[in-house]
DOKOL-612890 format. One line per 8 residues: for each residue x, y, z of C-alpha. Coordinates in nm, 2 decimals. Layout:
<sites>
X:Y:Z | ...
</sites>
This chain:
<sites>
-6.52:4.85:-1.24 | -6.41:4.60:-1.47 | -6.24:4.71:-1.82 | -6.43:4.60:-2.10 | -6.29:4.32:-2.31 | -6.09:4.38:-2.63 | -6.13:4.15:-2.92 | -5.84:3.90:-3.00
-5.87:4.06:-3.34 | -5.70:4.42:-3.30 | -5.30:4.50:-3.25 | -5.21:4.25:-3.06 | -4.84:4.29:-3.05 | -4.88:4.66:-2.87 | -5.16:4.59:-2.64 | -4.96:4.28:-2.52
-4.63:4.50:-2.48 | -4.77:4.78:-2.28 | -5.03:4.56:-2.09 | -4.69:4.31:-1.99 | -4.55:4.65:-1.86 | -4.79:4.78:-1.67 | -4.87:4.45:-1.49 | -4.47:4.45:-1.41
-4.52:4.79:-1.28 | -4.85:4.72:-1.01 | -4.65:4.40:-0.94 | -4.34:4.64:-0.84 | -4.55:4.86:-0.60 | -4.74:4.60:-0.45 | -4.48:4.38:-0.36 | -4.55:4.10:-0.59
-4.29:3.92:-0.69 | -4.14:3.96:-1.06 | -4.15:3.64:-1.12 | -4.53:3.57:-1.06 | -4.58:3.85:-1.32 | -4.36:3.68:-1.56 | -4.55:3.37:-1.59 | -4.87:3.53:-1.62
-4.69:3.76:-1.90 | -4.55:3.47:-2.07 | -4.91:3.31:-2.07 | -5.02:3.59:-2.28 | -4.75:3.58:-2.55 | -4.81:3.21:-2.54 | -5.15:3.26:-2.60 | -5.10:3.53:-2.85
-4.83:3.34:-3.01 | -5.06:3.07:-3.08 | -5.31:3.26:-3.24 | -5.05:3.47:-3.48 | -4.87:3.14:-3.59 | -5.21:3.01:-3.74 | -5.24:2.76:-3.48 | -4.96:2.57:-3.48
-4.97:2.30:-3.21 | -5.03:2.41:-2.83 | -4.85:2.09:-2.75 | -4.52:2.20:-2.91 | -4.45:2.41:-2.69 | -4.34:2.31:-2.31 | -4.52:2.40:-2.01 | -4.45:2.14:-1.79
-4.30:1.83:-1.75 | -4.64:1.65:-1.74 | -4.80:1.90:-2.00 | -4.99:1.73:-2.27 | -4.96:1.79:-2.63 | -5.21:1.86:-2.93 | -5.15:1.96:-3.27 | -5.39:2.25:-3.36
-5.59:2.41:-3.06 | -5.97:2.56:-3.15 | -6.00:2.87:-3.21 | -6.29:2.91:-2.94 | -6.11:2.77:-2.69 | -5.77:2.99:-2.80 | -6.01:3.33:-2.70 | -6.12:3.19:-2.39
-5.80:3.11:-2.28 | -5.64:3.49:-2.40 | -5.99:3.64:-2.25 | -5.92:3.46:-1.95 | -5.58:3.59:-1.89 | -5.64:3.96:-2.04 | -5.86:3.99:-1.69 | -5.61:3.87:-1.49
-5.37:4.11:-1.61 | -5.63:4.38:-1.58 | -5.74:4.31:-1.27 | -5.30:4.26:-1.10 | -5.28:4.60:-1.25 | -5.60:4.79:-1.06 | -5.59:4.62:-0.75 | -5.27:4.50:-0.71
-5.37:4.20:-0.60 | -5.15:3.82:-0.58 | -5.23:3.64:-0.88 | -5.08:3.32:-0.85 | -5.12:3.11:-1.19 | -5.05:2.78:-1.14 | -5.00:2.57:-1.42 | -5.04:2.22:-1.24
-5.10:1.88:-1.42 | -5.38:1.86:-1.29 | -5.75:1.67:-1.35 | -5.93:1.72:-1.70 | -6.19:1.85:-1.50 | -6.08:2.13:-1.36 | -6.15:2.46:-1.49 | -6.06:2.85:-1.39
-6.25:2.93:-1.05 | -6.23:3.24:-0.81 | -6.01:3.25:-0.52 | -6.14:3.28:-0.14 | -6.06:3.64:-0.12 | -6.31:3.72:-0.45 | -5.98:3.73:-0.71 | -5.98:3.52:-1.01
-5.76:3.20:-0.90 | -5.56:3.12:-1.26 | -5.59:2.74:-1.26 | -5.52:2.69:-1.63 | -5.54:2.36:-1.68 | -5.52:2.23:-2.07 | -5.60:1.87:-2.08 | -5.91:1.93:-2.20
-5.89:2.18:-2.41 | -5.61:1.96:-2.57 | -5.78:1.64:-2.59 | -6.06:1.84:-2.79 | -5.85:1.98:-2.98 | -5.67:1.68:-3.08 | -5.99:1.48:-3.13 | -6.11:1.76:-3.36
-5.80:1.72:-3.59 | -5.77:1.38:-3.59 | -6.16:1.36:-3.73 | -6.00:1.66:-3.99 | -5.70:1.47:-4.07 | -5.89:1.15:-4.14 | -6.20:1.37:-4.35 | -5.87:1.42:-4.55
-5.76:1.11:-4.62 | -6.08:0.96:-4.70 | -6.07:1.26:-4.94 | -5.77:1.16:-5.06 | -5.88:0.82:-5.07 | -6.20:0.81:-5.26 | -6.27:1.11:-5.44 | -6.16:1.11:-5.79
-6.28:1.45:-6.01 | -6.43:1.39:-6.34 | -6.26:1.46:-6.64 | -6.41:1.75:-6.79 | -6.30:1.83:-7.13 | -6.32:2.19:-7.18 | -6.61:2.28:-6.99 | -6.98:2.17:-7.01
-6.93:1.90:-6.77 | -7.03:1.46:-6.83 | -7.21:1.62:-7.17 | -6.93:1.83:-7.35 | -6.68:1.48:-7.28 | -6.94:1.29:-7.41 | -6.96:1.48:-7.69 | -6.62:1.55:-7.77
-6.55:1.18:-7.76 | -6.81:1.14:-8.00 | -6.61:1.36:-8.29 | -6.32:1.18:-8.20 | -6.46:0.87:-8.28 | -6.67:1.03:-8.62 | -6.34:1.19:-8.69 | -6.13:0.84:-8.66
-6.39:0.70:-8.87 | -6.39:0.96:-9.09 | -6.04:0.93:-9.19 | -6.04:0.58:-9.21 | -6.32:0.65:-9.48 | -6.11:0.86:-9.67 | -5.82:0.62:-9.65 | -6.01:0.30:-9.80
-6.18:0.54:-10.08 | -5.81:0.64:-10.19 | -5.71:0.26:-10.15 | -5.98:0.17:-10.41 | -5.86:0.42:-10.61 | -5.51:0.33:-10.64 | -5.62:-0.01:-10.70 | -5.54:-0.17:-11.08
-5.84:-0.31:-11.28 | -5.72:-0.60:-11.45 | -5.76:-0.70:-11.77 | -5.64:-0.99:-11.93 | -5.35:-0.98:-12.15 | -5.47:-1.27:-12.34 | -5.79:-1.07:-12.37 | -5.89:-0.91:-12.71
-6.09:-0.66:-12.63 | -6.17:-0.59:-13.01 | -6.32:-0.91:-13.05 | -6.71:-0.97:-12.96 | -7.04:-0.80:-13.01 | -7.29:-0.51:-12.96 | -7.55:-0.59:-12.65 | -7.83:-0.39:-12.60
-7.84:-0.29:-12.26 | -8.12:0.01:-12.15 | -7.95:-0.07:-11.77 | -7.60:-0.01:-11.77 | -7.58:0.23:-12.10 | -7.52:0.51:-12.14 | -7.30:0.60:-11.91 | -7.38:1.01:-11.90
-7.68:1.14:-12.06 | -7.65:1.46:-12.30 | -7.88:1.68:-12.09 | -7.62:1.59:-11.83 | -7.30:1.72:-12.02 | -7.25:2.11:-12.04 | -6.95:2.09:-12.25 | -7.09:1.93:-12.53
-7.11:2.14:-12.89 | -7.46:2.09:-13.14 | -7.21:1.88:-13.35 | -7.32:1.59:-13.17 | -7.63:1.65:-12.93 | -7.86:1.43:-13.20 | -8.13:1.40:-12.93 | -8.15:1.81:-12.86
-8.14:1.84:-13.25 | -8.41:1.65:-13.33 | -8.33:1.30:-13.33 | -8.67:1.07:-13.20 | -8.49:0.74:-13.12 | -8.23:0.74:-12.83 | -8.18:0.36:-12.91 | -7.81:0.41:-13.05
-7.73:0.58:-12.65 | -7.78:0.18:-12.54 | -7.57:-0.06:-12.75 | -7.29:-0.18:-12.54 | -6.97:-0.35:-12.65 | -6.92:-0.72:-12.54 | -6.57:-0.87:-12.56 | -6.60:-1.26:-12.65
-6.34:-1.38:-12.40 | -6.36:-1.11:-12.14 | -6.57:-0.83:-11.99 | -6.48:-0.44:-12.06 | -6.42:-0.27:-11.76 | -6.70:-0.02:-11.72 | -6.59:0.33:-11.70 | -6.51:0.46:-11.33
-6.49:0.85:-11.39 | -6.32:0.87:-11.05 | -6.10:0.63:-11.14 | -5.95:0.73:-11.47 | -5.94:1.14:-11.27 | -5.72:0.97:-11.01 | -5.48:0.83:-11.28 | -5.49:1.17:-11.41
-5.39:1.37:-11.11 | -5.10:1.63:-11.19 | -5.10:1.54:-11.59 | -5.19:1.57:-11.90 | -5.45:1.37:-12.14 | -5.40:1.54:-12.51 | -5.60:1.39:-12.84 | -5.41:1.49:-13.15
-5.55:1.47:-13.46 | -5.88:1.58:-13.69 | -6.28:1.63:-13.62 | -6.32:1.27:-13.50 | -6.08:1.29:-13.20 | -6.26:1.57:-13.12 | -6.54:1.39:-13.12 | -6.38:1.14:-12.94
-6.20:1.40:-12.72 | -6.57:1.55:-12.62 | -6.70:1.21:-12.51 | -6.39:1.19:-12.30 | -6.49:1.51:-12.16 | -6.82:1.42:-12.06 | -6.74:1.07:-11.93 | -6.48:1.24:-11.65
-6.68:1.56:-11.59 | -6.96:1.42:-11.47 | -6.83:1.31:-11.11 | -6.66:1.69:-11.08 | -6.88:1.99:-10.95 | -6.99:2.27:-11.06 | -6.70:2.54:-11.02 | -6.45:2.31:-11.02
-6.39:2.24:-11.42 | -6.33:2.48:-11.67 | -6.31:2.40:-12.10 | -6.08:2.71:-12.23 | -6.14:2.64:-12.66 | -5.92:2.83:-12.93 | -5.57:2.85:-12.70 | -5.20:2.82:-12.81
-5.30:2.99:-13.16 | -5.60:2.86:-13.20 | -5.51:2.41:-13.21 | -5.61:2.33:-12.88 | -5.95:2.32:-12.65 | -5.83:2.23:-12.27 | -6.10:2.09:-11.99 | -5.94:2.15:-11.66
-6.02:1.93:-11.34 | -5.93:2.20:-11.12 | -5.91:1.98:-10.78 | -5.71:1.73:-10.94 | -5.52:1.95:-11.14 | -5.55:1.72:-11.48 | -5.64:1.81:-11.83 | -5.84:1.64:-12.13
-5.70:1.82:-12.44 | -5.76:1.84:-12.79 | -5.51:1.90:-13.07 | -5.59:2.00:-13.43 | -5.36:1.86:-13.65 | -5.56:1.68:-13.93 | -5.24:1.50:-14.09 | -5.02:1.49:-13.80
-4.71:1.68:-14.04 | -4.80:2.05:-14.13 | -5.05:2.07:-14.40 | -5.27:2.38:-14.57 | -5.57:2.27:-14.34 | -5.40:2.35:-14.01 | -5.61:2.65:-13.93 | -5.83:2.50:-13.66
-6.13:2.75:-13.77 | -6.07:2.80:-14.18 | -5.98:2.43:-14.30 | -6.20:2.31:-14.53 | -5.99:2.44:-14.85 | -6.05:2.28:-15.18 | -5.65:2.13:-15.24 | -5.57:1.97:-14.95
-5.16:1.98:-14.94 | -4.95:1.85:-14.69 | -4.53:1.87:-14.60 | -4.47:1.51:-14.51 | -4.17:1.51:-14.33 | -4.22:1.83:-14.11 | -4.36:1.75:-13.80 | -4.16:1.97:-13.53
-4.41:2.29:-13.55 | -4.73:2.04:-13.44 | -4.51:1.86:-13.20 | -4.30:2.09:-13.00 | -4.65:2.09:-12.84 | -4.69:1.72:-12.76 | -4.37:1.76:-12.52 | -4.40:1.67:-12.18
-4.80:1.53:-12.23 | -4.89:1.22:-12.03 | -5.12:1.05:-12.22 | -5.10:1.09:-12.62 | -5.37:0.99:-12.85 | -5.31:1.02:-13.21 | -5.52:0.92:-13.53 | -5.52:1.07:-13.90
-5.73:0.92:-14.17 | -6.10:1.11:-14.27 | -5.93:1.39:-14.38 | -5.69:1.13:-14.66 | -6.04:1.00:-14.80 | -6.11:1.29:-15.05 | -5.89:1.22:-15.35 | -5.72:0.89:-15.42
-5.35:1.09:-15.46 | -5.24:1.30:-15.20 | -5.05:1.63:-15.32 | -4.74:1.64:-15.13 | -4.57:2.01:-15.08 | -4.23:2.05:-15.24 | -4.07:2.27:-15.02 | -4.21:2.44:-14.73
-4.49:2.63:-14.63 | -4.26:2.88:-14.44 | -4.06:2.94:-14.76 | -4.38:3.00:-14.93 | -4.37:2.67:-15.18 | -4.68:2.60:-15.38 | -4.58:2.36:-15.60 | -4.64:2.00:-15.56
-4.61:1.65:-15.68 | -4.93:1.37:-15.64 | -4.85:1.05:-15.46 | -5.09:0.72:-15.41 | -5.27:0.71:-15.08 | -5.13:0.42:-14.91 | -4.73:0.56:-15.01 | -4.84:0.92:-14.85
-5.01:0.78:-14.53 | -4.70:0.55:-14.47 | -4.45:0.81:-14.54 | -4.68:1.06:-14.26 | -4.66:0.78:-14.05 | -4.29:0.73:-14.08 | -4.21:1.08:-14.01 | -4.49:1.07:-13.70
-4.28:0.72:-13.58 | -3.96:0.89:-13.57 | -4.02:1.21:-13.34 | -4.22:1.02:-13.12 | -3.93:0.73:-13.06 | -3.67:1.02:-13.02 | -3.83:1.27:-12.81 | -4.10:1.06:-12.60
-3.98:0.90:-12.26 | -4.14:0.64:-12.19 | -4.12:0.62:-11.82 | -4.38:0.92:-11.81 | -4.57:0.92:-12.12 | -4.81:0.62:-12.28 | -4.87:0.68:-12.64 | -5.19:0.54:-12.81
-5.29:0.54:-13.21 | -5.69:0.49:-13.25 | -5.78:0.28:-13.55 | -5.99:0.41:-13.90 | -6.32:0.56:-13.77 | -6.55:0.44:-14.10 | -6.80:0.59:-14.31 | -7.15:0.49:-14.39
-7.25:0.66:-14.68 | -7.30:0.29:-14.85 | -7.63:0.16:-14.76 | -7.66:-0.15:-15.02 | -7.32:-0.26:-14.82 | -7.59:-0.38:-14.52 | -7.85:-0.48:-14.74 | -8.06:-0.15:-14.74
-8.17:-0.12:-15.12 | -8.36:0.16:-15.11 | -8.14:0.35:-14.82 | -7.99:0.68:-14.80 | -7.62:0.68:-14.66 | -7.67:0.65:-14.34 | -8.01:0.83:-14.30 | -8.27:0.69:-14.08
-8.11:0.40:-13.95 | -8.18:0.30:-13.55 | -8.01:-0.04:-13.55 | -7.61:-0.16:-13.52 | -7.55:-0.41:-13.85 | -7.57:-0.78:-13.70 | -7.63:-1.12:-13.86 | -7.35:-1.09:-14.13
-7.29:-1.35:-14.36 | -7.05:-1.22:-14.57 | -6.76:-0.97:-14.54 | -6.88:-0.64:-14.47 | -6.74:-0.34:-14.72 | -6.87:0.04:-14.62 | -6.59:0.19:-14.78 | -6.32:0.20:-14.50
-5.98:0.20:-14.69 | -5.78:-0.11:-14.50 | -5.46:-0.04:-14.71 | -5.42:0.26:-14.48 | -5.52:0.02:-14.18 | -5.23:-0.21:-14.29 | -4.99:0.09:-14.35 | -5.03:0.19:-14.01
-4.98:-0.17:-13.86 | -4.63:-0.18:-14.07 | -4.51:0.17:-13.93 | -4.65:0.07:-13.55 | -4.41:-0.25:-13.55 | -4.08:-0.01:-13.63 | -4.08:0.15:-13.34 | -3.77:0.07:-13.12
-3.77:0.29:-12.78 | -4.14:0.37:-12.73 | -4.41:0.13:-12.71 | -4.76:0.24:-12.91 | -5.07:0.09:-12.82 | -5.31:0.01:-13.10 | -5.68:0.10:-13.03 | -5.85:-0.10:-13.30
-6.22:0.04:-13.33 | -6.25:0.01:-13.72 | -6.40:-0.33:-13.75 | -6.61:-0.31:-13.43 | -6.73:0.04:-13.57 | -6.84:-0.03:-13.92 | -7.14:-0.25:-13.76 | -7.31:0.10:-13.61
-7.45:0.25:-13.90 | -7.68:0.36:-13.61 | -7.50:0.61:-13.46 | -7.38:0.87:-13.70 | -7.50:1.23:-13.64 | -7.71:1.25:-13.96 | -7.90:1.51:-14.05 | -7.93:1.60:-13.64
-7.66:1.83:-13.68 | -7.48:2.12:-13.81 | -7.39:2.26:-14.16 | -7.11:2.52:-14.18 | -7.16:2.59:-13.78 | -7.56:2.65:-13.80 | -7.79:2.40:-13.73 | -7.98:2.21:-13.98
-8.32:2.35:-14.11 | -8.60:2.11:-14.09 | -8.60:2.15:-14.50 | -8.22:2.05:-14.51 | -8.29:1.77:-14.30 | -8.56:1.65:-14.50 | -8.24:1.62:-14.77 | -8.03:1.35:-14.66
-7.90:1.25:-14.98 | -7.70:1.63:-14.98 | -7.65:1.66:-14.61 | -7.65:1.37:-14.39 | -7.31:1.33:-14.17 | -7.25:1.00:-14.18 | -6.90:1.06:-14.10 | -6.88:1.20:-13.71
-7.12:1.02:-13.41 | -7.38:1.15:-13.19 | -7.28:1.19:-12.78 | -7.34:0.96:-12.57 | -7.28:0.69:-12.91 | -7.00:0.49:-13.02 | -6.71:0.75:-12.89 | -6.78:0.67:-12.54
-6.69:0.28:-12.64 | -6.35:0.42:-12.79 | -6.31:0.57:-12.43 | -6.35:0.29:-12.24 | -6.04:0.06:-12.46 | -5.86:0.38:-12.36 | -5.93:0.36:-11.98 | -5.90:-0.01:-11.99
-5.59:0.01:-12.08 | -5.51:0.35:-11.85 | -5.66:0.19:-11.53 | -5.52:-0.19:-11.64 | -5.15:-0.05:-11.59 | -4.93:-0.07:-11.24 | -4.88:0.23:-11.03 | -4.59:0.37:-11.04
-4.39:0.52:-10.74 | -4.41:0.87:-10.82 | -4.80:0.83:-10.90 | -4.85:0.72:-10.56 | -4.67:0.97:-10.39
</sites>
């Protein structure tokens, strides 16, 4: 009875060891030659081998001269031929019979057959089984190179296959574009507006223009104080919002917000002064807030003891401030909240207590002159306020406002640098408290009037006091180090009689009552100017001249 037929899978070293042996042993007793036994032993390791060592190449190894060679036998055929020779071994050992195993180079035809006597005749012939073999690899070894030739994987960016790279290309691109964006807008806003040097800007004519004026609307300003919102205190006409400056010989740059903020990136924009920079600085404030959102600007009032109100562009970090200092020097009216004393007296040459905090401002913008207009002599202190001095002596106008001037002109040339700051002094803001001046007879100040004065004839007198104008011309031309830019509004301002507050305003910080303002003759301001009015004109010499200048290296940094 045969034995049945172990799988090629189990221990194959052990089961070759002892089935070698006891093949050597039958051999022994039956008189078979050793040698016979051998080569049928040594086809089993072979075989074996073969199969352990992953399938090398049955060629590779030598059975023959004439054997032939192949590079990686099948698997199928590897059982057969181990099958095959596990029954001869089995059946040498039971029966004892001759095996002789003849490993000819024979035919590709042949195949194992059984002897005469009924054993199992081992004609192992492997030409076939190696000329399949090597066919099979050959067709595997050239599936691999056409692999290797033609396929190419996609490139898959992070996952999601044709899409996700599709998509992620798509950001690249948006992003690319996006900073290229970013880049140009920066560009424009480093550029320089120009503006003719042979230019006067103070020279031309009010247009009315309901397209390109105002630039801000007051519903549209938060910072703004009942001072100056005519419109929201009554006023019916809006007419004075849309009068727009004309320069004869040139056009006046119209206001870029984003513009003038880039300028003042990392610095400091301080008005110094009395009530109408205040104005003026609160028309500033609403020209440059209006491009900033919400939560990202701040107005602090009432800091360093009271003298200053700061707007702070917090993404650009830049400031629009306000100074109170009515005369520039110290004076008895320095107290930002209780000024309005009966004796107006002022120190003439003390300045360093006002300007210790002018130091290390970018942009300066000084005027004094409403608060000179109340007597003809101005009492100058003899002594100082710090010593407690209360006598004084009375000198003319003009001499005082020089002298103030003088003393202003001599700090500023020794403790201003040049290099960082740019110093301006606005012109006489004027009254209109003189309605026969324009021709209105039967007027009141400056009560009721909608329209700019145009048409003149003859020189034009509202009351402005040009000897102080002069003065300040003289002291401007002494200075040696630092160069002071002139803003000259006075002429061009005396034609809006239009655009004074009036009786749209308010009276020892309350608003008007509607019996007040039926009183103009006792309490029409014709001194300060509705917002959006005439300060936002003021603004735009300012930013003219701002925007007009080079950039510097540090400012581009």
């Amino acid at each position: 009875m045969q034995q049945r037929r172990k799988s090629v899978f189990g221990s194959a070293p052990y089961a070759m060891k002892q089935a070698a042996l006891g093949a050597g042993v039958a051999a022994r007793k039956n008189g078979t030659p050793l040698s016979m036994a051998a080569v049928v032993f040594s086809l089993f390791v072979f075989a074996t081998f073969l199969y352990n060592e992953d399938i090398k190449s049955i060629a590779d190894f030598p059975f023959s001269a004439g054997a032939l060679r192949a590079k990686s036998p099948d698997l199928h055929l590897l059982q057969e031929a181990e099958a095959a020779a596990h029954r001869a071994v089995t059946t040498l050992a039971k029966r004892g019979e001759e095996v002789i195993v003849r490993v000819l180079d024979a035919p590709a035809t042949a195949t194992l057959r059984p002897a005469a006597n009924g054993s199992i005749t081992g004609t192992v012939v492997v030409a076939k089984a190696n000329a399949a073999l090597a066919k099979a690899n050959a067709a595997k070894e050239e599936e691999g190179q056409e692999k290797d030739r033609d396929v190419t994987l996609p490139r898959v960016l992070g996952g999601g296959g044709a899409e996700e790279a599709k998509r992620r290309e798509d950001e690249e691109v948006a992003e690319r574009a996006s900073t290229a964006k970013a880049a140009a807008a920066t560009a424009a806003l480093r550029t320089v507006v120009s503006v003719p040097e042979t230019c006067d800007l103070y020279r031309g004519g009010w247009v009315y223009d309901e397209v390109n004026a105002p630039v801000y609307k007051e519903a549209q300003c938060e910072f703004l104080t009942e001072q100056v919102t005519c419109m929201r205190n009554g006023r019916r006409d809006d007419s004075y919002q849309k009068w727009r400056w004309q320069p004869t010989d040139c056009d006046l740059p119209r206001f870029d917000a984003l513009l003038l903020l880039e300028r003042l990136r990392n610095k400091r924009l301080m008005f110094v002064g009395d009530s109408l920079n205040r104005n003026q600085w609160e028309s500033m404030v609403c020209l440059v807030q209006s491009v900033i959102p919400k939560g990202h600007k701040t107005l602090t009032k009432f800091v360093n003891n009271g003298s200053s109100n700061i707007f702070y562009a917090h993404d650009y970090n830049a400031t629009v401030e306000f100074y109170w200092a009515p005369f520039l020097v110290e004076s008895n009216s320095d107290n930002p909240k209780v000024h309005s004393v009966p004796n107006r007296i002022i120190q003439w040459h003390s300045i360093a207590k006002h300007a210790q905090n002018w130091v290390g401002v970018d942009y300066l913008v000084f005027n004094t002159y409403i608060w000179w207009l109340n007597e003809l002599d101005m009492k100058v202190l003899k002594g100082s306020f710090e010593e407690g001095a209360t006598e004084y002596e009375e000198v003319d106008r003009p001499l005082a406002y020089s002298e103030v001037l003088k003393t202003w002109a001599k700090w500023v040339d020794r403790n201003i640098d040049p290099n960082r700051t740019t110093v301006f002094f606005m012109g006489m803001s004027p009254n209109h408290i003189t309605p026969e001046a324009w021709g209105n007879q039967g007027g009141i100040k400056c009560a009721m009037e909608t329209q700019p004065i145009g048409n003149r004839s003859a020189t034009l007198d509202v009351g402005t006091d040009w000897r102080l104008y002069a003065g300040a011309q003289d002291v401007l031309r002494t200075f040696r180090r630092v160069p002071v830019h002139f803003v000259d509004i006075t002429a061009l301002s005396e034609l809006r009689k239009d655009a004074h507050t009036s009786v749209h305003t308010l009276r020892q910080g309350k608003l008007l009552t509607p019996e007040q303002q039926a009183d103009p003759r006792t309490y029409a301001d014709c001194i300060h100017w509705c917002l959006p009015g005439l300060p936002d004109t003021w603004n735009q010499f300012l930013y003219a001249r701002i925007v007009s200048r080079p950039w510097t290296t540090s400012q581009q940094a």
